[in-house]
N, CA, C and O atoms as CSV, one atom per row, in Angstrom:
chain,resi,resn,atom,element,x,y,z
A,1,UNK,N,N,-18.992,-65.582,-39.364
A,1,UNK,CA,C,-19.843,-64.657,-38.663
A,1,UNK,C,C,-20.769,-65.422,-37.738
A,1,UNK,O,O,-21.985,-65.425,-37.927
A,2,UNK,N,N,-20.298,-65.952,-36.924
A,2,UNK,CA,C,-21.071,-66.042,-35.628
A,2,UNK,C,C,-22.227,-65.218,-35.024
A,2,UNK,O,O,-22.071,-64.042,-34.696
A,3,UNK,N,N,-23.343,-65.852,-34.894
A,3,UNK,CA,C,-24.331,-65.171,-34.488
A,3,UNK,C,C,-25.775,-64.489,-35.438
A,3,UNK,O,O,-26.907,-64.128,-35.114
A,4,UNK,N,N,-25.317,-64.531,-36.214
A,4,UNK,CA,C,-25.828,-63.957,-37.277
A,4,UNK,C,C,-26.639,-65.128,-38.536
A,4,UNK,O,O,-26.340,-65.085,-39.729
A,5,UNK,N,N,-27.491,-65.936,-38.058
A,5,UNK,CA,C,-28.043,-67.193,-38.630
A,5,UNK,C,C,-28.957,-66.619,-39.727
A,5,UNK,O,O,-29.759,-67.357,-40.301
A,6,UNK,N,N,-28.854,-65.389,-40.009
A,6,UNK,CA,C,-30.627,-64.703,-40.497
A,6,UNK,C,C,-29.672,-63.848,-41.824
A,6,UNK,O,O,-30.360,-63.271,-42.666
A,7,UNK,N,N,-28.546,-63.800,-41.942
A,7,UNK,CA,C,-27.834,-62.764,-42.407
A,7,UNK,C,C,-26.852,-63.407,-43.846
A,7,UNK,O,O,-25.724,-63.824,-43.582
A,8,UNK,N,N,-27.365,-63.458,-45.404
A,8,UNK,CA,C,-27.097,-64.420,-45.813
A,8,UNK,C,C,-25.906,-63.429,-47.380
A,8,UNK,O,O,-26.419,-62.375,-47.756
A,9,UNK,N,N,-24.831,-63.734,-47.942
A,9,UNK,CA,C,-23.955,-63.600,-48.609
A,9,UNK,C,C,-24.250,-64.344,-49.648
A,9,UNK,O,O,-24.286,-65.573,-49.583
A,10,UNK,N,N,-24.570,-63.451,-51.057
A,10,UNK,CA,C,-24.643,-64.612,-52.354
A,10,UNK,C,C,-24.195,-63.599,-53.368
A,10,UNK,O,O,-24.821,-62.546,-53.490
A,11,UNK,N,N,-23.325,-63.821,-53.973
A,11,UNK,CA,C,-22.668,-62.782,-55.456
A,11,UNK,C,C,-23.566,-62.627,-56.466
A,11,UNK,O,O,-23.390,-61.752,-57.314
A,12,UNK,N,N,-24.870,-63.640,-56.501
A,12,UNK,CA,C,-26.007,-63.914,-57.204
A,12,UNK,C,C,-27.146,-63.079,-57.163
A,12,UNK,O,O,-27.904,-62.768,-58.082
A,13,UNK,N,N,-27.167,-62.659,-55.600
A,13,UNK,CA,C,-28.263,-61.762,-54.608
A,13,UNK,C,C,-27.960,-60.503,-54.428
A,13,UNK,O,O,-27.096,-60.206,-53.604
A,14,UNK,N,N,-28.689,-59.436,-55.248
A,14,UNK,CA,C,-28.452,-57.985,-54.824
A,14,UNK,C,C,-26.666,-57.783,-54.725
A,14,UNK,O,O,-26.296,-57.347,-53.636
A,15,UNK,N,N,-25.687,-58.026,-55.630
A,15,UNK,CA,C,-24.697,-57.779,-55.864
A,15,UNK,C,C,-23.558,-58.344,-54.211
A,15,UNK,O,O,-22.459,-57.914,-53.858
A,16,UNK,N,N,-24.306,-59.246,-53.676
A,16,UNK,CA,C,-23.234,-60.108,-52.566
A,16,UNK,C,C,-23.355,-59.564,-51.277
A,16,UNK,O,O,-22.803,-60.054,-50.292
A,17,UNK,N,N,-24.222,-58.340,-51.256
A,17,UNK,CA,C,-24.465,-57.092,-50.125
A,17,UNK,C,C,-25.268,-58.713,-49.519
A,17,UNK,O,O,-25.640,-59.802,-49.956
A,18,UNK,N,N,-25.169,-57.692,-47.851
A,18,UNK,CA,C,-25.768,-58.831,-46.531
A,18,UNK,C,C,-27.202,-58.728,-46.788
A,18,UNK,O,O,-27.808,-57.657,-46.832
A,19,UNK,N,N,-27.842,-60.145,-46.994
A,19,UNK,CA,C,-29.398,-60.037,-47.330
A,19,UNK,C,C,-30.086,-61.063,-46.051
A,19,UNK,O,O,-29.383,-61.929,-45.530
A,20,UNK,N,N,-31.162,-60.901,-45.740
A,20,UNK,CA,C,-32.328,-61.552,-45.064
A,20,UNK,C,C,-32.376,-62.926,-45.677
A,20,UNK,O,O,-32.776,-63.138,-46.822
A,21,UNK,N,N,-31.925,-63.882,-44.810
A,21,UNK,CA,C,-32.527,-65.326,-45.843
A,21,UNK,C,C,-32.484,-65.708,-47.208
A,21,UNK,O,O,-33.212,-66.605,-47.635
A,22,UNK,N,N,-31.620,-65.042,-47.977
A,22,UNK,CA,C,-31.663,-65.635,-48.913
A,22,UNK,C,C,-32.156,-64.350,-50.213
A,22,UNK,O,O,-31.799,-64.021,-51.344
A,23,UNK,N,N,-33.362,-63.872,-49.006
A,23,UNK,CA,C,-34.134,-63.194,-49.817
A,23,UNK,C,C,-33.665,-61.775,-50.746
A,23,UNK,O,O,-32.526,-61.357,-50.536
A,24,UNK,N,N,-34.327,-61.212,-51.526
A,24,UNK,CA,C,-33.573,-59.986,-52.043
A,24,UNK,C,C,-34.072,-58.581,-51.095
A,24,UNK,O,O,-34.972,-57.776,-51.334
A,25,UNK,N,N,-33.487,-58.621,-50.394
A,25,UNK,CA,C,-33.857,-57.583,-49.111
A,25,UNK,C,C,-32.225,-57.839,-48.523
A,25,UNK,O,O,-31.658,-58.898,-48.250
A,26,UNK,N,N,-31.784,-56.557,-48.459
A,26,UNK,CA,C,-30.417,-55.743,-47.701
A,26,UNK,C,C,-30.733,-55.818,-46.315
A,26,UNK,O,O,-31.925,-55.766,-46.011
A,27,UNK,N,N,-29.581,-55.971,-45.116
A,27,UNK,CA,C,-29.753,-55.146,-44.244
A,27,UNK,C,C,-30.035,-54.244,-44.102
A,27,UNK,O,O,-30.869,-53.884,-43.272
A,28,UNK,N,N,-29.279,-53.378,-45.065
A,28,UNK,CA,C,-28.830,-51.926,-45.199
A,28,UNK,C,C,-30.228,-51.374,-45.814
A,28,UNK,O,O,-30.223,-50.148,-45.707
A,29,UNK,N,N,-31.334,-51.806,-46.373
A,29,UNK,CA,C,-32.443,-51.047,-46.720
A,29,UNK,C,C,-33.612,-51.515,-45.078
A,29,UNK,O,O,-34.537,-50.763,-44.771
A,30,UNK,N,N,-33.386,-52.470,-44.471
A,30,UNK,CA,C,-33.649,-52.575,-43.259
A,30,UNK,C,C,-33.786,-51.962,-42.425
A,30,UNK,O,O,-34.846,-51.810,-41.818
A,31,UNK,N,N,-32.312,-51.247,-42.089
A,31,UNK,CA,C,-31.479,-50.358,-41.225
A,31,UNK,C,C,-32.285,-49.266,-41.786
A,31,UNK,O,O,-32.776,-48.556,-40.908
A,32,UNK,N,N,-32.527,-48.971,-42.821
A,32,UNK,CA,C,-32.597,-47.313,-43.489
A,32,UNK,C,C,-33.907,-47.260,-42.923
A,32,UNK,O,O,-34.166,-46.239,-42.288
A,33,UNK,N,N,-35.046,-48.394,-43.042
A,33,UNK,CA,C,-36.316,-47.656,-42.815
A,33,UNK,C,C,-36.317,-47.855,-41.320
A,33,UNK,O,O,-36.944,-46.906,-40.849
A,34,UNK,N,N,-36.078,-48.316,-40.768
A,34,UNK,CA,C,-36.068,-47.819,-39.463
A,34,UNK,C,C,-35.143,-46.278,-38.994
A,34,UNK,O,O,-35.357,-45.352,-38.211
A,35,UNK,N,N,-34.293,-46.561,-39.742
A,35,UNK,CA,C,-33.248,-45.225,-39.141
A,35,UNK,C,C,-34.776,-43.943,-39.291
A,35,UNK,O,O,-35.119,-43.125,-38.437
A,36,UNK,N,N,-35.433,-44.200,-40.708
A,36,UNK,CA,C,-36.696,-43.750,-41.131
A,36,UNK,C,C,-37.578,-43.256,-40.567
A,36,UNK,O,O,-38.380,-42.438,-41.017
A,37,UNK,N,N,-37.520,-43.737,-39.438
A,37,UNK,CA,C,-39.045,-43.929,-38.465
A,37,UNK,C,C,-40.049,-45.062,-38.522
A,37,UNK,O,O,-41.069,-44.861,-37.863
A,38,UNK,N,N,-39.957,-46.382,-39.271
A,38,UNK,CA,C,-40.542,-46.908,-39.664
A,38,UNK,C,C,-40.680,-48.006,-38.067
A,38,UNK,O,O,-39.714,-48.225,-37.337
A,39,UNK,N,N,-42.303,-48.638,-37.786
A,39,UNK,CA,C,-41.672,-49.478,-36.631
A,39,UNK,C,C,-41.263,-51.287,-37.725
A,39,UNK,O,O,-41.260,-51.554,-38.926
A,40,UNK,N,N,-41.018,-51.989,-36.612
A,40,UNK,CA,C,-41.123,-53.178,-37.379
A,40,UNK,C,C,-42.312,-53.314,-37.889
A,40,UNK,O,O,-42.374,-53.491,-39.106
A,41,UNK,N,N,-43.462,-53.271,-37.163
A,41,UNK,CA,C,-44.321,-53.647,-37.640
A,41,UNK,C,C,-44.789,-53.272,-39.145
A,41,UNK,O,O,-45.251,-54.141,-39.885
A,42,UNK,N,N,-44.636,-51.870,-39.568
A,42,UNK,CA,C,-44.911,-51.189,-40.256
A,42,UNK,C,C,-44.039,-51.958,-41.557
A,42,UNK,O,O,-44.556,-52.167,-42.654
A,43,UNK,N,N,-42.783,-52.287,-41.244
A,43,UNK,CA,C,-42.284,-52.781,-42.168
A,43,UNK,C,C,-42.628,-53.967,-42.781
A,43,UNK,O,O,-42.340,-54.236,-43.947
A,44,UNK,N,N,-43.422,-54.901,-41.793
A,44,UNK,CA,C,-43.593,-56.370,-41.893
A,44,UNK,C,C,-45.204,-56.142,-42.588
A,44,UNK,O,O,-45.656,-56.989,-43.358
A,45,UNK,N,N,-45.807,-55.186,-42.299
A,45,UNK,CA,C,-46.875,-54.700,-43.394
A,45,UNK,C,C,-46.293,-54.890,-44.620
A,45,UNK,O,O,-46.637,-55.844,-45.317
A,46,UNK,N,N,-45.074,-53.752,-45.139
A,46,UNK,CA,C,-44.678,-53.782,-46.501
A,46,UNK,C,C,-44.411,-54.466,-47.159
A,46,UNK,O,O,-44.701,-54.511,-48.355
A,47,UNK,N,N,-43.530,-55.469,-46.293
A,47,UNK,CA,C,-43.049,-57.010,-46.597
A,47,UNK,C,C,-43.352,-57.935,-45.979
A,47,UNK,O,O,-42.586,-58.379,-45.123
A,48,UNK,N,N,-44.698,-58.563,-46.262
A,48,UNK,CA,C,-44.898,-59.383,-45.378
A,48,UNK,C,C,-44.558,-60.900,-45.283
A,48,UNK,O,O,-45.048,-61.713,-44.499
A,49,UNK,N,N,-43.514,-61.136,-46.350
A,49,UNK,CA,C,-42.318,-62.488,-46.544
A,49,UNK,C,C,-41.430,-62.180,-45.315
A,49,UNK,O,O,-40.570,-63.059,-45.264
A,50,UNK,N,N,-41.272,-61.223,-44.226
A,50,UNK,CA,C,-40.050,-60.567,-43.793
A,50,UNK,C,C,-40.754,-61.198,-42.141
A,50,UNK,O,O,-41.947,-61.468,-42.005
A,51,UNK,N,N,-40.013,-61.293,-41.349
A,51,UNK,CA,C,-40.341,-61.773,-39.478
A,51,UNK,C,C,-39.527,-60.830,-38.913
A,51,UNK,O,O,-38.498,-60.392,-39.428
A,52,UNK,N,N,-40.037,-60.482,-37.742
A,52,UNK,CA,C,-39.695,-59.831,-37.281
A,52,UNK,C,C,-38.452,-59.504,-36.436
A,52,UNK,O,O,-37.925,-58.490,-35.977
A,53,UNK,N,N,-38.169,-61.174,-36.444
A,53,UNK,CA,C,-36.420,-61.658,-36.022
A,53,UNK,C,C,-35.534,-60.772,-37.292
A,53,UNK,O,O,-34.500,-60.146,-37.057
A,54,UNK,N,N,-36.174,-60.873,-38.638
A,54,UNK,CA,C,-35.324,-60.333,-39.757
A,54,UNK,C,C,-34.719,-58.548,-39.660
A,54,UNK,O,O,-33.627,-58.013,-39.852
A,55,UNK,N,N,-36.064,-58.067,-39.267
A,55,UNK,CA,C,-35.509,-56.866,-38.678
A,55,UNK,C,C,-34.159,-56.069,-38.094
A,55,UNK,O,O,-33.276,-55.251,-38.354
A,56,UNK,N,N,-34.877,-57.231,-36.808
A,56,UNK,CA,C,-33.832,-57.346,-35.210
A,56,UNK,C,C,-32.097,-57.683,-36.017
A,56,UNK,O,O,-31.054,-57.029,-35.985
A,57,UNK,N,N,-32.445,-58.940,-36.656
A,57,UNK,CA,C,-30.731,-59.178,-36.479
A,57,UNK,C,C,-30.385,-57.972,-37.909
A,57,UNK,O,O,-29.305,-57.420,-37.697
A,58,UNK,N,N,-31.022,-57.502,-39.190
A,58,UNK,CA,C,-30.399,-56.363,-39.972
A,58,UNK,C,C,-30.065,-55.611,-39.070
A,58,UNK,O,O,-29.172,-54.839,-39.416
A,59,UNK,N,N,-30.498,-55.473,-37.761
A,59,UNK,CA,C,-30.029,-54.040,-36.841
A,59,UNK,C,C,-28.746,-54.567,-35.666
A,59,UNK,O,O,-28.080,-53.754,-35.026
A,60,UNK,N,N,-28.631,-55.631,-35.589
A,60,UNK,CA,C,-27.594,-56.258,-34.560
A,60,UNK,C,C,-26.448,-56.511,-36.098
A,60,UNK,O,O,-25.242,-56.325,-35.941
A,61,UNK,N,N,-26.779,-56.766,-36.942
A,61,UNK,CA,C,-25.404,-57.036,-38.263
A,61,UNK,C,C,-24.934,-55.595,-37.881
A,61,UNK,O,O,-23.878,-55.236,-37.360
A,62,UNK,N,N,-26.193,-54.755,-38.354
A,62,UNK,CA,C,-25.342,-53.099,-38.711
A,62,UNK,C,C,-24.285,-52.845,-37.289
A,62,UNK,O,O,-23.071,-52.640,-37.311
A,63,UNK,N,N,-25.031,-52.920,-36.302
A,63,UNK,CA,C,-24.167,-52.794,-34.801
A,63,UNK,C,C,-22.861,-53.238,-34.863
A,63,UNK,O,O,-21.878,-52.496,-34.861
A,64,UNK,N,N,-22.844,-54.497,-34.919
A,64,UNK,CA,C,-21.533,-54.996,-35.349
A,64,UNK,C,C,-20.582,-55.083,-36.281
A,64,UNK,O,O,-19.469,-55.593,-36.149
A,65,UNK,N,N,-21.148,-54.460,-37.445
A,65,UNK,CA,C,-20.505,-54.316,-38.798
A,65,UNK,C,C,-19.826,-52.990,-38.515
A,65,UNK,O,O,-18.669,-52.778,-38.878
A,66,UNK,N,N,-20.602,-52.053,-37.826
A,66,UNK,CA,C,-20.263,-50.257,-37.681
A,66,UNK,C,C,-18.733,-50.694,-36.567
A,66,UNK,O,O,-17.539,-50.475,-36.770
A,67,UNK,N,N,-19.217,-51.163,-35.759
A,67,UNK,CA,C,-17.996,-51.637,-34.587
A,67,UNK,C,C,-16.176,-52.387,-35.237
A,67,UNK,O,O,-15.010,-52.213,-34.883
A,68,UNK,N,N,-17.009,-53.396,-36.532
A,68,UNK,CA,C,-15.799,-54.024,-36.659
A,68,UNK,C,C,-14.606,-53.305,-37.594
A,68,UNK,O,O,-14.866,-52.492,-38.481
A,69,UNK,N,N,-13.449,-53.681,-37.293
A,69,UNK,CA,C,-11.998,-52.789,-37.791
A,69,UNK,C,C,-11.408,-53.507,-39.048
A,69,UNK,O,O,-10.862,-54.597,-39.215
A,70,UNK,N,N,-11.753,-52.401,-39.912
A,70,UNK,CA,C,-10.487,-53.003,-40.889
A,70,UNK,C,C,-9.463,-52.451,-40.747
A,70,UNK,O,O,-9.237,-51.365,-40.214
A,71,UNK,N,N,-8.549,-53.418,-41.379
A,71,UNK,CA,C,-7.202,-52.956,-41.778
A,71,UNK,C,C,-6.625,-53.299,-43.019
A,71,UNK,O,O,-6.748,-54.416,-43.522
A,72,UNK,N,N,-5.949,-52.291,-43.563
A,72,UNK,CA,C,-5.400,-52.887,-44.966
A,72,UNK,C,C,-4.534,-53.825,-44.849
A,72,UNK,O,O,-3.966,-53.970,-43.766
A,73,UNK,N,N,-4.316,-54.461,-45.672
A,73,UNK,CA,C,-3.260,-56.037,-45.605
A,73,UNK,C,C,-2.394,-54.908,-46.800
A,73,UNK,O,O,-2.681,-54.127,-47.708
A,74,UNK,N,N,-1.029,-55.515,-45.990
A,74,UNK,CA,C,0.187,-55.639,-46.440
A,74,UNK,C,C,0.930,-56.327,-46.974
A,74,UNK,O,O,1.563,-57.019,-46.176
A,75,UNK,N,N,1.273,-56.548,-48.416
A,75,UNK,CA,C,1.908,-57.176,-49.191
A,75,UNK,C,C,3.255,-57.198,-48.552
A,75,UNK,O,O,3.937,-56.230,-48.218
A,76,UNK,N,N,3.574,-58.714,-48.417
A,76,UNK,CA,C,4.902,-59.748,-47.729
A,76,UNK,C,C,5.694,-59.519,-48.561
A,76,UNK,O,O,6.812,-60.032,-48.508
């Protein structure tokens, strides 16, 4: 995943879901409070371990995650 330096994968962390740094924070609860109405700022109140780059790229992952295609694999 190119591009995405902020956007971190651990089977250890919140069940392997895409997290912020490491941290136990989802994109996907990211995405929600903004979808919310929430601004960044408001969020970086709530969490204030969180930057405001962390935001930005949970909302450029979701962009590109919504965009990208699966396909089922076919057993050879």
């Amino acid at each position: 995943m190119k591009g995405f330096s902020r956007i971190t994968f651990d089977a250890t962390v919140m069940g392997g879901k895409p997290c912020l740094r490491g941290l136990r924070v989802t994109a996907g609860m990211l995405v929600g409070l903004v979808a919310s109405g929430y601004s960044t700022e408001q969020i970086l109140e709530l969490y204030p371990y969180l930057e405001a780059d962390d935001v930005t790229e949970a909302l450029r992952f979701a962009a590109w995650r919504a965009e990208e295609i699966e396909l089922p694999l076919n057993a050879a």
